[in-house]
N, C-alpha and C positions, 0 to 999 in steps of 0.2 A: 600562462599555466592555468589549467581547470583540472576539476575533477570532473566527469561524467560517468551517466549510469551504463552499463553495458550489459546487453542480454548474454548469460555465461551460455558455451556452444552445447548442447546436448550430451555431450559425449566426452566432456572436456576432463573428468578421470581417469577414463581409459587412455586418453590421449596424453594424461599426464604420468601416466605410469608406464608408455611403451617408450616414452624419453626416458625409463630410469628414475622419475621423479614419484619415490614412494611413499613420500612421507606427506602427500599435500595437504591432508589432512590432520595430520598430529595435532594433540589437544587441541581439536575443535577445526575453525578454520584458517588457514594458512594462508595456503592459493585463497584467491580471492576473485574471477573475473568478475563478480557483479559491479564491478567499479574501472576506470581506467584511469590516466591524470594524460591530458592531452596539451603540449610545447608548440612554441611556435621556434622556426628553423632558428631565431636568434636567440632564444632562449636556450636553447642545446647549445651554440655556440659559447654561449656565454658558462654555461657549466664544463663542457672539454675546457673553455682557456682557463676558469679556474682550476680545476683537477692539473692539467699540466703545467699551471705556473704554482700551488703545494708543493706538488711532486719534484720541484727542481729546488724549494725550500727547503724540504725536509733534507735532501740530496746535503744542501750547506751545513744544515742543522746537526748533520750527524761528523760534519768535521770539524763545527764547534767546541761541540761537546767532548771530541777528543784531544783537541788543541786544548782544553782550558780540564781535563781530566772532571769531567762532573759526574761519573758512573756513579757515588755515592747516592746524589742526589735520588738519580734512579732505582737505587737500591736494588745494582746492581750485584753478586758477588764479585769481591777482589780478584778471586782467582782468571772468571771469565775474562777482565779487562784485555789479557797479550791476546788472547784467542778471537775477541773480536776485535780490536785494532787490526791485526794481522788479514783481518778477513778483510776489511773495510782498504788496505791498503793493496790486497790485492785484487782490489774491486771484484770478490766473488758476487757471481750474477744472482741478480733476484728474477721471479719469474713475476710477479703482481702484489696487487694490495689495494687495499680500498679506501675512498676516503669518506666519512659521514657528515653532509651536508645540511644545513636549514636556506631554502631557497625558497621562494613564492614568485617568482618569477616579474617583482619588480625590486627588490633588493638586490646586491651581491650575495654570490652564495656563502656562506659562514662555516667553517671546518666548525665542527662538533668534535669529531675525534677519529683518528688513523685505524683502520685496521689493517698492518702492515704485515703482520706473520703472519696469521690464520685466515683467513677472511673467507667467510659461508657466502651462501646461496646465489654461488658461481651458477649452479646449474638451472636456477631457476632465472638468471637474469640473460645466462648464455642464448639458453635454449627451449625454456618451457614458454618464457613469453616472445620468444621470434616467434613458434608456432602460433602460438594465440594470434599473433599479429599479422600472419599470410592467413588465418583461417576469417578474421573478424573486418580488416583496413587492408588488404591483402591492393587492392587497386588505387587506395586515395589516401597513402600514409607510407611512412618510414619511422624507425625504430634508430635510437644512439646507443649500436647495439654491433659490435665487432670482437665483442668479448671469445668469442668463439675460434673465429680463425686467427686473430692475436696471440691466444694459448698455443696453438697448434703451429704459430710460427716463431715463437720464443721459443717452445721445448727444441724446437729445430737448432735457433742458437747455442742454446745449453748443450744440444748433442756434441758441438765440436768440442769441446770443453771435456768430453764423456768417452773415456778410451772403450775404443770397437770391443762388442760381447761384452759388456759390462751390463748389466742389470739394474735398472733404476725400482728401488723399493717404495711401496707408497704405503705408508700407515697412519693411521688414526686407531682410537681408544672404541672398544667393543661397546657395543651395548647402547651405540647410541646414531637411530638411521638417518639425522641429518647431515651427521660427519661422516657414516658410508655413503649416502648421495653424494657430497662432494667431493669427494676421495675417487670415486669408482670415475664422476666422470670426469675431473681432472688426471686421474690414469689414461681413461679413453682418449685424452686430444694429446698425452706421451706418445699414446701404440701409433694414435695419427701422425704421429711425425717420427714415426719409424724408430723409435726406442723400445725396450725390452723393460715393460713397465709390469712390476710384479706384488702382487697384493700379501699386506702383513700386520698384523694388528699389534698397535705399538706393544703392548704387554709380550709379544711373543718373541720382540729381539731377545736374542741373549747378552750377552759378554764372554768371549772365551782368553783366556789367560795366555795362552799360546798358540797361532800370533795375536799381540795383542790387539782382537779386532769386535768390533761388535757382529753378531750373526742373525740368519735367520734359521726358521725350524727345519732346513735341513744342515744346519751348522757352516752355511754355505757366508764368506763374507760382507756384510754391507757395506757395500763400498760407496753409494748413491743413496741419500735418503730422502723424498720429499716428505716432510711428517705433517701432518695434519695435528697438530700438538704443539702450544704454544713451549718458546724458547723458555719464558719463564718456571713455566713447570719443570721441562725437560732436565734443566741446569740444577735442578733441587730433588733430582732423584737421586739413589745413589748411585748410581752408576754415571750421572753428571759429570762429576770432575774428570772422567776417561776422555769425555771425546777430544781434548785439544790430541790428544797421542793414540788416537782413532782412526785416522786416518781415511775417516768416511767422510766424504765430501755431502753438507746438508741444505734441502734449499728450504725454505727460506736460507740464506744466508747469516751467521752470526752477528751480523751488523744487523742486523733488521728487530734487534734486540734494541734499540736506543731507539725508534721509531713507533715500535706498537708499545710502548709505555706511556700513558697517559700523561708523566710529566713530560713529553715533548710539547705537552700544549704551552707550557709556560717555556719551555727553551725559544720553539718559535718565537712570541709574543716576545721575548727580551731579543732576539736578533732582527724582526722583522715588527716592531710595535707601529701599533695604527697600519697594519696593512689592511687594505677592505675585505679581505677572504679569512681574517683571522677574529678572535672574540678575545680580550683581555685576558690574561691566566696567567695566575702565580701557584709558586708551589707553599705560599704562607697565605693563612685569612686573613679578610680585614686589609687590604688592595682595593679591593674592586667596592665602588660605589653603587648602591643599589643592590637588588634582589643579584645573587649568584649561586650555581652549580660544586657542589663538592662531589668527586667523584676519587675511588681508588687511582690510584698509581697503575697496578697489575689488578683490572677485573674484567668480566667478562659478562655482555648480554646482558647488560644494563641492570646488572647487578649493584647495590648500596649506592646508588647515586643517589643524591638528596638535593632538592633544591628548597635555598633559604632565602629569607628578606633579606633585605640591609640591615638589618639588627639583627641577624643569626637566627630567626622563628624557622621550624621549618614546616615549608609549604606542603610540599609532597615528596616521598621515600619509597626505593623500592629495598627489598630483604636482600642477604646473600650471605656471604661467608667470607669476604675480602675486606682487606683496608688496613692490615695490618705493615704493612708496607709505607705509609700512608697516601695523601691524599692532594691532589691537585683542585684548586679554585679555578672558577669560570664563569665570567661575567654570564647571566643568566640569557638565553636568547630564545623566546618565546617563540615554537616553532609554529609554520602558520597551519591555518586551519582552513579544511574545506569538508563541508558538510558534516563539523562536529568530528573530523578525523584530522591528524597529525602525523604528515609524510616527513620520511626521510629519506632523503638521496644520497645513496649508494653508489660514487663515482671511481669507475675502477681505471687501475693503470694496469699496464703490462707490460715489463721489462721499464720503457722510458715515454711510453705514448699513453694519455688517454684511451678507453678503449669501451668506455658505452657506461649506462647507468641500472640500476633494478632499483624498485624505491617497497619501503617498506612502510605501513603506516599503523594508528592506534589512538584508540578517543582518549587516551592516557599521552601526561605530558614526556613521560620518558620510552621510547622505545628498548623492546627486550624480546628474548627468542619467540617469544608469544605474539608477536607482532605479524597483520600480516602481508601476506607479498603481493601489489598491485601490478599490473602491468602499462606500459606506456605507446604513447607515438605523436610521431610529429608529425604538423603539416609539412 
């Protein structure tokens, strides 16, 4: 694994906005081709078998937690509990999710943390950097990069599942273009597998009392929702406590509420301790020997995470507005460094496969939406 320099293509804004990628630019710079991080073919191996041997963890991990009832722990609401067991037992499908890696390409790679409900910058690892990568290594490289037609043949799975002329809704919160970027084009790879994929911005569902369903602004029923809005917000609106008797089928799935919750990092670690893909974590301080990670339970984009000594000093903090929930420990794992910068690998699944990487980097020890997106390839 390297970093190297790479001359960015002429034209490479344009090219990033006829993909739909409008935001490449937000505060400052995002995209980034001046740089790429170049694998060798065992190295990508060696990140799919971790990604797919997580993803079949997490899988136990969530039937732990229901066998031994630790939704508190989660802090999760009592009420949600029938509604996601029920989901979990009817194996309602999930379409993807991400996992957050520390790799340098002679260690194992190290879960940092799941993004299992929402997970961004699908479009940028789909599709913004394959382009890059037939315009730049187009003859002497390949990309761990299937993210694309995975989505487009899972939404396929999901169709069966989806009675004919029914309408799959896809919304996220206004006001904000990195969650329309991936909204728009996780709708587009629905339309590509022949669903009836229709645009709604979460604030404009309704609730209608009679039948009791949630709607959209033609009053019309939601019966299909992919929401680009985590579970945890969702369930603390008021209109939360409706959906068990909703009748709207959601994907993520309700189960995928006990996986994008930070304390899964300490459920793992007590079902699967000393595994090599995992890093120590309790949901109490003062475990873990040595410099460690406090991070929210429920936050987002590397919001309040703080890393401290062994004696509780702390090193480095970023702001936010979370942790009242509280807070999961994490042995501290010093992410590596190439040229004064600090990647993170972005290993996605879809449905039950591996399915390619986008790495994000920052000369800061904690990665956050400011962080920004490199492009890859393999020999």
């Amino acid at each position: 694994m390297h970093r190297e320099p790479s001359i960015p293509r002429p034209d490479w804004a344009e090219k990033c906005e006829w993909a739909g990628f409008d935001y490449h630019s937000v505060d400052g710079t995002y995209w980034d081709e001046s740089a790429c991080y170049r694998f060798t073919s065992g190295e990508i191996d060696e990140l799919e078998s971790a990604a797919a041997e997580l993803h079949g963890m997490c899988l136990k991990t969530v039937e732990q937690i229901i066998k031994v009832d630790a939704f508190e722990r989660l802090a999760i609401p009592r009420w949600c509990v029938p509604y996601i067991v029920d989901s979990w037992n009817r194996r309602a499908p999930s379409l993807y999710g991400r996992f957050d890696l520390s790799y340098d390409g002679m260690n194992p790679p190290k879960l940092l943390e799941y993004n299992a409900d929402t997970p961004t910058s699908a479009l940028e690892t789909a599709v913004v950097q394959w382009y890059w990568l037939q315009d730049v290594h187009r003859d002497d490289a390949d990309q761990f990069n299937s993210l694309h037609e995975r989505l487009i043949g899972r939404w396929k799975i999901l169709a069966r599942n989806i009675p004919v002329d029914t309408p799959v809704h896809f919304a996220c919160v206004k006001e904000n273009p990195e969650d329309l970027g991936n909204l728009e084009y996780l709708r587009d790879t629905a339309l590509q597998a022949g669903l009836d994929a229709r645009f709604i911005f979460i604030e404009d569902i309704g609730w209608a009392q009679e039948p009791a369903c949630f709607v959209d602004c033609s009053n019309q029923p939601v019966r299909v929702l992919f929401k680009l809005y985590p579970w945890e917000w969702l369930v603390r609106e008021p209109f939360g406590p409706n959906i068990p008797s909703s009748g709207t089928v959601f994907v993520e799935p309700a189960w995928k509420m006990l996986l994008s919750n930070k304390g899964l990092l300490a459920a793992l670690w007590e079902l699967f301790p000393e595994h090599p893909n995992l890093l120590p974590a309790f949901l109490e301080p003062r475990k873990i020997e040595g410099a460690y990670v406090r991070k929210p339970i429920l936050s987002r984009e590397g919001a309040n995470v703080a890393i401290l000594s062994g004696l509780g000093e702390e090193i480095f903090a970023t702001q936010g507005s979370y942790g009242a929930e509280g807070c999961v420990y994490q042995a501290f794992q010093p992410l590596p460094e190439f040229d004064g910068n600090h990647p993170v690998i972005g290993a996605w699944i879809v449905g039950d496969e591996p399915a390619g990487i986008g790495i994000r980097e920052d000369s800061r020890l904690v990665t956050t939406n400011a962080s920004r997106f490199i492009p890859h390839y393999f020999d």
